[in-house]
C-alpha positions as CSV (number, residue, x, y, z in Angstrom):
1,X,0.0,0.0,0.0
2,X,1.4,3.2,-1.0
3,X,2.0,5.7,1.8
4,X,-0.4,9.2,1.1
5,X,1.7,11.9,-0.5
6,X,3.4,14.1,1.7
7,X,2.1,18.0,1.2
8,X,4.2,19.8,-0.7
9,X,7.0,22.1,0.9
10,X,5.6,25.2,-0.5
11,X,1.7,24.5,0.1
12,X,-0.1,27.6,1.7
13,X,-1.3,26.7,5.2
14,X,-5.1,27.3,5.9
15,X,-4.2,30.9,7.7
16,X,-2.2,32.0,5.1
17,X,-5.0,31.3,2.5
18,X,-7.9,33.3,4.6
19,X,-5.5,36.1,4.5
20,X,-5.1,36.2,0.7
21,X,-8.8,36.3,0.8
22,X,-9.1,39.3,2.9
23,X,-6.0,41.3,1.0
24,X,-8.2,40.0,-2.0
25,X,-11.2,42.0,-0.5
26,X,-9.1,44.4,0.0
27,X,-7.2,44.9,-3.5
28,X,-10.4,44.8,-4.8
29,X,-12.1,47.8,-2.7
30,X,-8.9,49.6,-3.5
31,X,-9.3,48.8,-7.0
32,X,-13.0,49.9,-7.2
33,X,-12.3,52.8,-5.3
34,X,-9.9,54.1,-8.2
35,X,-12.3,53.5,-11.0
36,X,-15.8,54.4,-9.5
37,X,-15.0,57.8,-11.1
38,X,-14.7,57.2,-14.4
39,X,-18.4,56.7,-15.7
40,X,-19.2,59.7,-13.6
41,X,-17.1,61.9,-15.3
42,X,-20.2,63.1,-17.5
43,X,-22.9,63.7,-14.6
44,X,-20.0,65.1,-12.6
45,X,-19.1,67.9,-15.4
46,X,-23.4,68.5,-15.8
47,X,-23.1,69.1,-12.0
48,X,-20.2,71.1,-11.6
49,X,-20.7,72.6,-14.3
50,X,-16.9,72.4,-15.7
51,X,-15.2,70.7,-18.3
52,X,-14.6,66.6,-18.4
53,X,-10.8,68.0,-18.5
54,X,-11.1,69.6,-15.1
55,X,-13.2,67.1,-13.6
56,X,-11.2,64.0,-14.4
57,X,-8.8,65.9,-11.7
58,X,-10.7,63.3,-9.3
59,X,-9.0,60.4,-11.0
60,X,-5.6,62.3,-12.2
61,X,-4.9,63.6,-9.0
62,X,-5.9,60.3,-6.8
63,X,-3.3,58.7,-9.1
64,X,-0.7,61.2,-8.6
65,X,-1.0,61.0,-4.7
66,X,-1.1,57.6,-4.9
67,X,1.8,57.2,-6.5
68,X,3.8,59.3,-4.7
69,X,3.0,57.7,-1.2
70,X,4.7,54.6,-2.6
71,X,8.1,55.7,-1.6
72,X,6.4,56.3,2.2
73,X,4.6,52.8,2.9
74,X,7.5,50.4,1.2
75,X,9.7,51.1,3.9
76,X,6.6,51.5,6.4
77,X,5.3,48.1,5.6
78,X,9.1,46.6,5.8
79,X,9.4,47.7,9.1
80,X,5.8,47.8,10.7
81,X,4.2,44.6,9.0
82,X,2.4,44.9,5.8
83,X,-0.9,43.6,6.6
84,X,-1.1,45.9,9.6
85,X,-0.8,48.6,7.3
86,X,-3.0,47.4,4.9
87,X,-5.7,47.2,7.9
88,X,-5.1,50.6,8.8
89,X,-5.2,52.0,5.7
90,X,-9.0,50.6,4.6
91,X,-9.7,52.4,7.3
92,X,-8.6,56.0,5.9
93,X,-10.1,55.4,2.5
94,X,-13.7,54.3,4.3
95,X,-13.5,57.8,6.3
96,X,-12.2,59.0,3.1
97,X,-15.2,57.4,1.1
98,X,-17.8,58.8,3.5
99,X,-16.1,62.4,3.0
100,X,-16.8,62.4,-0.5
101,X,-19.9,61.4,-0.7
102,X,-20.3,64.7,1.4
103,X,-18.9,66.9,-1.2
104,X,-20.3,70.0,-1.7
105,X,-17.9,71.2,-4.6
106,X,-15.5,70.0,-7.1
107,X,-12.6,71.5,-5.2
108,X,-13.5,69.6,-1.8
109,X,-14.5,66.4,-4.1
110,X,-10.4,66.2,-6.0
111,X,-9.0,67.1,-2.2
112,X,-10.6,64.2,-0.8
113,X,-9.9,62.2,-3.7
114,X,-6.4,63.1,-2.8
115,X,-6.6,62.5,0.6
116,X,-8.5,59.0,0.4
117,X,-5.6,57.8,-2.2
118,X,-2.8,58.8,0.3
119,X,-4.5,55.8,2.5
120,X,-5.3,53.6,-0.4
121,X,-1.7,53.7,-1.3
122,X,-0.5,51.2,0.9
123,X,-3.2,48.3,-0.1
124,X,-2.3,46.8,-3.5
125,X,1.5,46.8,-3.5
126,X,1.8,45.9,0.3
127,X,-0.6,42.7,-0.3
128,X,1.2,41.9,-3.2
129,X,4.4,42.3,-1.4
130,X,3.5,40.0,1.4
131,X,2.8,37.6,-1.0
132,X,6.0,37.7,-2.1
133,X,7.5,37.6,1.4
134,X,5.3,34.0,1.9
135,X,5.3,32.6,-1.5
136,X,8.0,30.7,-2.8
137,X,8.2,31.8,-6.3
138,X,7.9,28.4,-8.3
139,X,4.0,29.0,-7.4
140,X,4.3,33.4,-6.6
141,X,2.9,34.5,-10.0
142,X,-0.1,31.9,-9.7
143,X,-0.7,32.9,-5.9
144,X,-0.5,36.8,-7.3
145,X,-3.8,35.7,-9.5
146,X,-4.9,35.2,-6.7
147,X,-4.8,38.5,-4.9
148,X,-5.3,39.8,-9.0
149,X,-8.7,38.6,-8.7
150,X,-9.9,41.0,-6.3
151,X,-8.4,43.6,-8.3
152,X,-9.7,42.8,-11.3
153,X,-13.7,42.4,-9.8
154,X,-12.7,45.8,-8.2
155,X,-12.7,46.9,-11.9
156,X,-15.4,45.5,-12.6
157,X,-17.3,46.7,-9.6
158,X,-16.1,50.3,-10.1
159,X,-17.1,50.8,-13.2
160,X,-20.2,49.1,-12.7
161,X,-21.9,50.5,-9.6
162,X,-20.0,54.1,-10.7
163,X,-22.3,54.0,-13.6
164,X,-25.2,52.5,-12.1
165,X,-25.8,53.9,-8.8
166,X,-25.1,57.6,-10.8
167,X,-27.8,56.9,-13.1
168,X,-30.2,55.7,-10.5
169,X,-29.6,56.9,-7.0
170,X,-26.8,59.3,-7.8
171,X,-23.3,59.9,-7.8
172,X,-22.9,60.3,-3.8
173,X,-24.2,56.8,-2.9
174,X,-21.6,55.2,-4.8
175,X,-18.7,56.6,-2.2
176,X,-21.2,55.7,0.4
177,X,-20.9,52.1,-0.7
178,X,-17.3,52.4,-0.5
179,X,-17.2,53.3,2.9
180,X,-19.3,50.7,3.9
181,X,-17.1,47.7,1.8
182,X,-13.8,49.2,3.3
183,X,-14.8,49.3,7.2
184,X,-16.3,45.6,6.7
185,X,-12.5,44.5,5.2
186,X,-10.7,46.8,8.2
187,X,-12.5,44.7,10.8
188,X,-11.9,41.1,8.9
189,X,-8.4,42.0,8.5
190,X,-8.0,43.5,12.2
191,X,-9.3,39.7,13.6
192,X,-7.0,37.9,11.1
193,X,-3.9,40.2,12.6
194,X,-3.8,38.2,15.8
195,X,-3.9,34.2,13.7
196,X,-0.9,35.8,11.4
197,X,2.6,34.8,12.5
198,X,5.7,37.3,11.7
199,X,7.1,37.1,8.4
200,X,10.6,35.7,8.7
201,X,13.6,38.7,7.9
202,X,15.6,38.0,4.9
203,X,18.7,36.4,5.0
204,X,21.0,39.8,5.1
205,X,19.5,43.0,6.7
206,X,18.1,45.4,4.2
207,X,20.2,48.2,3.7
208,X,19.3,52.1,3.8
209,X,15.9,53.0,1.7
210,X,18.0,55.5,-0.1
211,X,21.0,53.4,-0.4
212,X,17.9,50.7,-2.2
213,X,17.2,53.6,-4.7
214,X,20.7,53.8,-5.6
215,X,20.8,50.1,-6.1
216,X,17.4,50.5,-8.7
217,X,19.3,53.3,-10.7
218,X,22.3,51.6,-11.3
219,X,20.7,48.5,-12.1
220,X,19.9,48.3,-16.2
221,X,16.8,45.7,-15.9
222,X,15.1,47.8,-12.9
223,X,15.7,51.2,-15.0
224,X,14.0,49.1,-17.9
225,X,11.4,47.8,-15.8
226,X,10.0,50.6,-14.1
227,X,10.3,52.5,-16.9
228,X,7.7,49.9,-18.6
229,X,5.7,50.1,-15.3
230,X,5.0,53.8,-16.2
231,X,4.3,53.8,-19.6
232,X,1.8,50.9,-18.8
233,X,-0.1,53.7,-16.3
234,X,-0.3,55.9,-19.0
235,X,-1.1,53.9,-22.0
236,X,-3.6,51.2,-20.1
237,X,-4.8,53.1,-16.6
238,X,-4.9,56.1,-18.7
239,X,-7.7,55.0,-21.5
240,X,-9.7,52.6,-19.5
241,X,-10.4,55.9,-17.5
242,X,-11.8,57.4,-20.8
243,X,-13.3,54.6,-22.3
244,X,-16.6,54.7,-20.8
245,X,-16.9,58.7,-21.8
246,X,-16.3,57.7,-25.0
247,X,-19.2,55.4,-25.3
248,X,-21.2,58.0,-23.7
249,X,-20.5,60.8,-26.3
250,X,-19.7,58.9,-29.7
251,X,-22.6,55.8,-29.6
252,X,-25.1,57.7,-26.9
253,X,-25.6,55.4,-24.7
254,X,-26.3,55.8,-21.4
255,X,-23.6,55.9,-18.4
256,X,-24.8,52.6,-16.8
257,X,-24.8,51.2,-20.2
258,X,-21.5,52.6,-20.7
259,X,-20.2,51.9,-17.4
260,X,-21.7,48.0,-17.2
261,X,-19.8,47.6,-21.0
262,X,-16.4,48.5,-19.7
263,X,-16.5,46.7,-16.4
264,X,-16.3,43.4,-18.6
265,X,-12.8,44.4,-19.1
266,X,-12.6,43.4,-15.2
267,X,-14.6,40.2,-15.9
268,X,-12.0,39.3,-18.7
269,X,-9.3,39.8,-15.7
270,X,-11.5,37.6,-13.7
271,X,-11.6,34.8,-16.3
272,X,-7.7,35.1,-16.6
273,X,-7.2,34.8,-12.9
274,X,-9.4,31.6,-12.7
275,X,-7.4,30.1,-15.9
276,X,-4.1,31.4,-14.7
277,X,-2.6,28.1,-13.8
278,X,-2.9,26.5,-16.9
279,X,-2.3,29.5,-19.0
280,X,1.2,30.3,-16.7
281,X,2.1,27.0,-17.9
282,X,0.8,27.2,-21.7
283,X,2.7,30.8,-22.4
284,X,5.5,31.5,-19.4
285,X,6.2,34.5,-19.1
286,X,7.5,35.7,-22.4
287,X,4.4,34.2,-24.2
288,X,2.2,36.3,-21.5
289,X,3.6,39.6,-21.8
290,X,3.4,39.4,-25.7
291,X,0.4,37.9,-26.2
292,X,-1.4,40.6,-23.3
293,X,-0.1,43.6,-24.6
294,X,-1.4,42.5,-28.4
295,X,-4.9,40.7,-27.1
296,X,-5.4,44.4,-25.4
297,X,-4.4,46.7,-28.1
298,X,-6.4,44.7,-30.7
299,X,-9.7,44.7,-28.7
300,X,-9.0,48.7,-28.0
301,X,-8.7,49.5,-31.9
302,X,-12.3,47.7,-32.6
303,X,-13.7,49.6,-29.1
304,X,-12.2,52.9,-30.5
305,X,-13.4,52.6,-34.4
306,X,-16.3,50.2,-34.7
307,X,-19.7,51.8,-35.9
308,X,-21.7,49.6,-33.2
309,X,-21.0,50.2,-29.7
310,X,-22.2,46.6,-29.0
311,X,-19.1,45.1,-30.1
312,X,-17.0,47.2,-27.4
313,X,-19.0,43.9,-25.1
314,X,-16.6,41.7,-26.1
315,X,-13.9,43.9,-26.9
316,X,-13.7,44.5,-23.1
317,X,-13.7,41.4,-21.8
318,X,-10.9,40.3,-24.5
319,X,-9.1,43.6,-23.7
320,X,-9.4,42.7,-19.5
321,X,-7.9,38.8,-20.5
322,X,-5.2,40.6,-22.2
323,X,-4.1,42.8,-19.2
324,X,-4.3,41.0,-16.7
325,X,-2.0,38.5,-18.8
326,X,0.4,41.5,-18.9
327,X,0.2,42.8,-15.7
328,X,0.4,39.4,-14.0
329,X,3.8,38.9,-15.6
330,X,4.7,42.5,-14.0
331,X,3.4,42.0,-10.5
332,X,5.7,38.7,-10.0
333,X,8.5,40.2,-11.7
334,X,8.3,43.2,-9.4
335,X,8.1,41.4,-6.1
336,X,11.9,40.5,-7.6
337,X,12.9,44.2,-7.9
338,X,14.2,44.2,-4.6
339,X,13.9,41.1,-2.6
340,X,15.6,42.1,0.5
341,X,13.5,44.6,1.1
342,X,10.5,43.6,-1.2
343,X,7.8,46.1,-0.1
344,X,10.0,49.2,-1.0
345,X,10.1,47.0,-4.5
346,X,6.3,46.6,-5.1
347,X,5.9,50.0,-4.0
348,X,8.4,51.6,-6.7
349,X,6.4,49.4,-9.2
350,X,3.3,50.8,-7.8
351,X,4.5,54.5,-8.2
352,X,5.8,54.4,-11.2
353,X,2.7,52.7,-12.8
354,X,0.2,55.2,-10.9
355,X,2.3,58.1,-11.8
356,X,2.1,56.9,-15.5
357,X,-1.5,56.8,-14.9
358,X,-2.1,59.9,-13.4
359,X,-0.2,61.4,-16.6
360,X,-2.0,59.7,-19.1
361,X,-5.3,61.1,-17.6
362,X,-4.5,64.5,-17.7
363,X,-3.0,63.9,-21.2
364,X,-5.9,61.7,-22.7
365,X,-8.0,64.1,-21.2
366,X,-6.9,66.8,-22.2
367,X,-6.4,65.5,-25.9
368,X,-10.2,65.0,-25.8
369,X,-10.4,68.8,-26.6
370,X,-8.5,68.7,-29.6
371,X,-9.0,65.3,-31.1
372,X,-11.6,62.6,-31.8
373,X,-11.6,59.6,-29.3
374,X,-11.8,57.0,-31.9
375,X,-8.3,58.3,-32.7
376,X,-6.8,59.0,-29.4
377,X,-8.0,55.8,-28.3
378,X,-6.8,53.9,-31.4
379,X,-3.1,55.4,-30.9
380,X,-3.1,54.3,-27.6
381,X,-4.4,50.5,-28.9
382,X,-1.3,50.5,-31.2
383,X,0.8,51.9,-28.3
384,X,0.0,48.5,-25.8
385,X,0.8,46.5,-28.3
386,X,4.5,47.8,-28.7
387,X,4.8,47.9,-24.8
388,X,3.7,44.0,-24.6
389,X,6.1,43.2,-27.7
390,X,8.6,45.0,-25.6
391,X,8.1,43.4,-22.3
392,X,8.3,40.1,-23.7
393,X,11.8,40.9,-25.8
394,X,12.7,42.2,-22.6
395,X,12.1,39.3,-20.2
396,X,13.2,36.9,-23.1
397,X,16.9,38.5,-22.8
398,X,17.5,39.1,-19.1
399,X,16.5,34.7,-18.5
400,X,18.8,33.8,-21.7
401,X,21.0,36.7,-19.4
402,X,20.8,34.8,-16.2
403,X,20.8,31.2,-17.9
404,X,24.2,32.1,-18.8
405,X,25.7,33.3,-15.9
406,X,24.1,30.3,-14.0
């Protein structure tokens, strides 16, 4: 009789598992919180009475803050415990939720915007990072799916209730249900606190944050990286933020409409991150970044030109598959950056790909006053696919790099 199988060395214990459920929950609050703005844009301009170039300020400028608070909660989370600071920080963007849905102005509405995203700063690259500091990395970039599937039904949810709850009840209940998601995840994550043990230091202390830095600019493939990481704010973050204005102005539909059409790019995420084991093992990592980038920027070219706004349905969802194919491959090659000191290196990811984000906003939007969006959002298409053909070349080098120097 043969003796059971012994678990593996690298399985997840039960504890471990709940809590990349709850950093799920909470990626994907974080997520939604970042996108709940963009089918709003419209109603927000009616009411405000200002341009969608000035309003979209409530997405730029939550990007921008967001991406600069990266180089704060690395280090923070290194040295304080990254779930801890992911607990407390769903707790300032639910007071920071509540706020806005207060607003009386547009000028209060971007400064809480601001303020929420210096809280919400800390919750996607700290969970990611603690994966990383758990994970062994034979099984990291399927575990990061994972925690991507929150994130990916926080796109979807964004966009969705964004649209819905504007057209229905109104703009200010949709921050209202944010406040109420993000205090339920604050108090699951502040009982799983006391199950969690410490994460185990590295090997060699981590030295000086600045020190790090120095390290990242003299290093060729993280120069190369991060420099991907924020053209893939601009070029992906950036248009998904206008898409749903453009199938409000150009095919007339309404904002729910428009809203529930581009919150299937978040279900095509979804359908990646429930496939990602066997597709991680179809395309590796090469095959993943070239195939995303191209899946995306060929369902963005039939969104930005077709004459029937009903084929922008699947167009998202293919466009979602793609990106989360893409961005997958990034995540677990950032939690790599810096491994001795891997939240600092998820953060600098983070920032750089929310500061890209935050400048393809005010750019995109801002070429909305001068161009058509069929063609702003076509050049962009063509754009993601040379960053995923890229990527791939890229990755493909540095492992023939290291294969030699093995």
């Amino acid at each position: 009789m043969k003796s059971p199988a012994s678990p593996s060395p690298h399985a997840l214990s039960p504890t471990v598992r709940r809590t990349i459920f709850l950093l799920s929950l909470a990626t994907c609050s974080s997520m939604a919180l970042q996108r709940i703005c963009d089918p709003m844009l419209p109603e927000l301009s009616r009411m405000f009475q200002a341009p969608i170039s000035e309003v979209s300020q409530v997405i730029s400028f939550f990007a921008i803050a967001y991406g600069l608070m990266q180089l704060f909660y690395g280090p923070v989370g290194d040295r304080f415990g990254k779930c801890r600071v992911v607990m407390l920080a769903t707790i300032g963007c639910s007071v920071g939720s509540l706020l806005s849905a207060l607003s009386a102005d547009l000028p209060f509405l971007v400064a809480v915007r601001v303020g929420t995203a210096l809280a919400a700063a800390a919750i996607i690259p700290l969970s990611l990072a603690w994966v990383g500091d758990v994970v062994h990395y034979e099984h990291r970039q399927e575990t990061l799916a994972r925690v991507g599937l929150g994130t990916m039904l926080g796109i979807t949810a964004g966009q969705l209730f964004g649209g819905l709850l504007t057209d229905t009840l109104g703009w200010r209940w949709a921050f209202a249900l944010m406040a109420a998601a993000f205090a339920t995840v604050s108090f699951l994550l502040w009982q799983q606190l006391k199950h969690l043990e410490p994460v185990a230091p590295p090997a060699h202390a981590p030295v000086g944050f600045f020190r790090q830095l120095g390290q990242v600019a003299h290093n060729a493939w993280a120069r190369t990286f991060l420099s991907l990481a924020l053209v893939e704010g601009a070029t992906v973050f950036g248009v998904l933020a206008v898409t749903a204005a453009h199938l409000h102005q150009v095919h007339h539909i309404s904002l729910t409409l428009a809203g529930g059409t581009t919150a299937l790019f978040g279900l095509g995420g979804m359908a990646y991150m429930a496939t990602a084991k066997i597709t991680i093992r179809r395309f590796g990592e090469v095959g993943l970044a070239r195939y995303g980038g191209m899946g995306f920027g060929c369902a963005f070219l039939v969104i930005a030109f077709s004459p029937w706004w009903q084929l922008a349905l699947p167009s998202c969802f293919v466009a979602g598959f793609g990106f989360a194919m893409f961005h997958n491959t990034m995540q677990a090659k950032a939690t790599q950056l810096l491994p001795k000191a891997r939240g600092t290196g998820v953060s600098l990811f983070a920032g750089f790909m929310f500061l890209g984000q935050s400048l393809g906003v005010l750019v995109l939007a801002e070429l909305f006053n001068h161009f058509s969006s069929p063609s702003i959002l076509g050049a962009d298409a063509l754009a993601v696919c040379a960053l995923g053909l890229f990527l791939s070349r890229a990755i493909a080098t540095r492992n023939a790099t290291q294969a030699d120097h093995a």
